[in-house]
C-alpha positions, 0 to 999 in steps of 0.5 A: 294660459292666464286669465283676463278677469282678476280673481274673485275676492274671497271674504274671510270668515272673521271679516265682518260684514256691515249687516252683522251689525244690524242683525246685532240689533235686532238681536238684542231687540228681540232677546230684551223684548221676548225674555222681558215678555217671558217674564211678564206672562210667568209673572201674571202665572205665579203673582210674582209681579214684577220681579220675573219680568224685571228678571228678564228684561235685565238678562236680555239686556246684559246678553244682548250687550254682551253680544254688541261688545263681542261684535263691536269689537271684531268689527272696530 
């Protein structure tokens, strides 16, 4: 005997979800800021000021980009 109620929607995995994108931001944040940070404190190690700081702000940012675009495009 057939139901009344529809059938659950089923999400599929590649369907992106909203939320990815904010996730994706905080990501980026946190990869930039730490890996920036990082830099800092091997910096103030080995007097090398400021080339492993600057070394890891621009690794956070190219990989933290990187992500957003791989993002962007399957949710765009």
């Amino acid at each position: 005997m057939p139901s009344d109620k529809p059938a659950p929607r089923s999400h599929k995995a590649s369907e992106p979800n909203p939320l990815s994108l904010f996730g994706a931001g905080l990501e980026f944040a946190g990869a930039t800021g730490g890996l920036t940070f990082v830099g800092w404190w091997l910096d103030s190690k080995w007097s090398t000021e400021p080339w492993l700081m600057c070394l890891g702000l621009a690794v956070g940012v190219i990989g933290g980009t990187y992500k957003i675009w791989r993002l962007g495009r399957r949710f765009f």
